[in-house]
C-alpha positions as CSV (number, residue, x, y, z in Angstrom):
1,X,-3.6,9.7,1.2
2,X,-0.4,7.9,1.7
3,X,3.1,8.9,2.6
4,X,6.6,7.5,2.2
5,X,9.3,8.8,4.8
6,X,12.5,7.0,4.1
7,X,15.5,7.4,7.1
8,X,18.9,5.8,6.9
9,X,21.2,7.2,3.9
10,X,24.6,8.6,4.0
11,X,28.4,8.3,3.7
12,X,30.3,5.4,4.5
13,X,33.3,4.2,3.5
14,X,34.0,0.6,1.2
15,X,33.4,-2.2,3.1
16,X,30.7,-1.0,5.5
17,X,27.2,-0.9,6.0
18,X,23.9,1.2,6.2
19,X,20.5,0.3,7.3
20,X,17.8,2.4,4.9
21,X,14.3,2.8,6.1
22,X,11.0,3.5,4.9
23,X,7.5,4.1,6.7
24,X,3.9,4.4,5.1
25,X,2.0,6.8,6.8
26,X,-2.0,7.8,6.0
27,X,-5.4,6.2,6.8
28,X,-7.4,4.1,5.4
29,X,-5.2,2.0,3.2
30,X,-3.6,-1.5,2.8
31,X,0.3,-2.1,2.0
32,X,1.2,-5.3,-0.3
33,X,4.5,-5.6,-1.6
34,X,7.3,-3.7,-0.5
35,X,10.9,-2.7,-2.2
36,X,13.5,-0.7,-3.0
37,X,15.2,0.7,-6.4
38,X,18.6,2.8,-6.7
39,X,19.9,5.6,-9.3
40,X,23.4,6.3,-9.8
41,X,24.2,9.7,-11.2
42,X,23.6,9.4,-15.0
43,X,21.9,6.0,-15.0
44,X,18.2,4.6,-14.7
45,X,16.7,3.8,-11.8
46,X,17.3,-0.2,-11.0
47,X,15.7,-2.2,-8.5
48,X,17.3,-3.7,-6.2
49,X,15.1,-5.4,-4.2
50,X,11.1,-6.6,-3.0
51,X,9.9,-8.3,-0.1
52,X,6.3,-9.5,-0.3
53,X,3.0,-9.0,2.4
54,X,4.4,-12.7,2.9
55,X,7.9,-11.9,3.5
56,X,8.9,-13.9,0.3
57,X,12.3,-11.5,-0.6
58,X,13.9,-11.5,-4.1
59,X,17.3,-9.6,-5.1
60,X,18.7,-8.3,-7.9
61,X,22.2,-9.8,-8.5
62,X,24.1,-6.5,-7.9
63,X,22.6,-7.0,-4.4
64,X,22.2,-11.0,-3.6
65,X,24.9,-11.7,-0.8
66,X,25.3,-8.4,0.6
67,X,22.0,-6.9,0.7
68,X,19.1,-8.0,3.3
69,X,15.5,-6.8,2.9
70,X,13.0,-6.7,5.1
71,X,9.8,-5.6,7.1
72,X,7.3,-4.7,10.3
73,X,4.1,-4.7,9.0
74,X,2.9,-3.8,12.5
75,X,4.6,-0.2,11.7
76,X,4.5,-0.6,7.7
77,X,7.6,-0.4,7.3
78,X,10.6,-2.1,4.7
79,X,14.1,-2.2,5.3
80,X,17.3,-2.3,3.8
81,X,20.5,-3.8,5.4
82,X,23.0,-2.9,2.9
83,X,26.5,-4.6,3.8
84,X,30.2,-5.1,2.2
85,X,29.2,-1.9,0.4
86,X,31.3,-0.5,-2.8
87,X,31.5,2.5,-4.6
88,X,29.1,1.2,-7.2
89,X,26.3,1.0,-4.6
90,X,26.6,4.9,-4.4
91,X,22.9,5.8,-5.6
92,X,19.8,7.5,-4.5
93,X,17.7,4.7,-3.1
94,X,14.2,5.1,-3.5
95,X,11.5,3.2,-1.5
96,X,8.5,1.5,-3.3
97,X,5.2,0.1,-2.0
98,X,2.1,-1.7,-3.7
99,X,-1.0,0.1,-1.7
100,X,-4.7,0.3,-2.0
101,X,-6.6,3.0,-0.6
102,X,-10.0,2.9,0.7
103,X,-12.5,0.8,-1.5
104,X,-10.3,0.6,-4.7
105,X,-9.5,-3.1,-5.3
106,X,-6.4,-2.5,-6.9
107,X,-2.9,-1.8,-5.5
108,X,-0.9,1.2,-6.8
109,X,2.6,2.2,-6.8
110,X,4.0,4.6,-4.2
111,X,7.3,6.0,-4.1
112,X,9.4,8.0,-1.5
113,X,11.7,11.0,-2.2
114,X,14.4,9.0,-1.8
115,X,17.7,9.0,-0.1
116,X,21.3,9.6,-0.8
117,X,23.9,6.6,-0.1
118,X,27.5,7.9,-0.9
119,X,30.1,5.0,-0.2
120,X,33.6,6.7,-1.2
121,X,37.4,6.3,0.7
């Protein structure tokens, strides 16, 4: 069994910044790639962005420039260093992992609850 707990969300006015977090918590398993995805009210959920077990990073356009991700594997945990932020960042940011559990060879999709960013003057 394996948890998300994602830290970090808030308000913050245009121009600033906020540093999202994410944990996997459990036994037993393996974490591959990590990312993050957003959902403005009355939109899908977009991704945003994905940092590999080998730290290769890709970003979606909305984010390239602004956004940095990252990780610790030694605490399995991805981060999200969102700067310059804008009102169209304003989203429930939702943490994604590629994990394997136990003896089953093939990675799965975890997600957290997710967390609010509000960035409003």
């Amino acid at each position: 069994q394996v948890q998300l707990v994602e830290s970090g969300g808030g308000l913050v006015q245009p121009g600033g910044s906020l540093r999202l977090s994410c944990a996997a918590s459990g036994s037993s398993f393996s974490v591959y790639a990590m990312g993050w995805h957003r959902q403005a009210p009355g939109k899908q959920r977009e991704w945003v962005a994905t940092i590999t077990s080998g730290g290769t990073t890709a970003y979606a356009d909305s984010a390239k420039g602004r956004f940095t991700i990252s990780r610790d594997n030694a605490k399995n945990t991805v981060y999200l260093q969102m700067n310059m932020l804008k009102p169209e960042d304003t989203a429930v940011y939702y943490c994604k992992s590629q994990i394997v559990i136990g003896p089953l060879p093939q990675p799965k999709d975890y997600w957290g609850q997710g967390t609010q960013v509000t960035v409003s003057s």
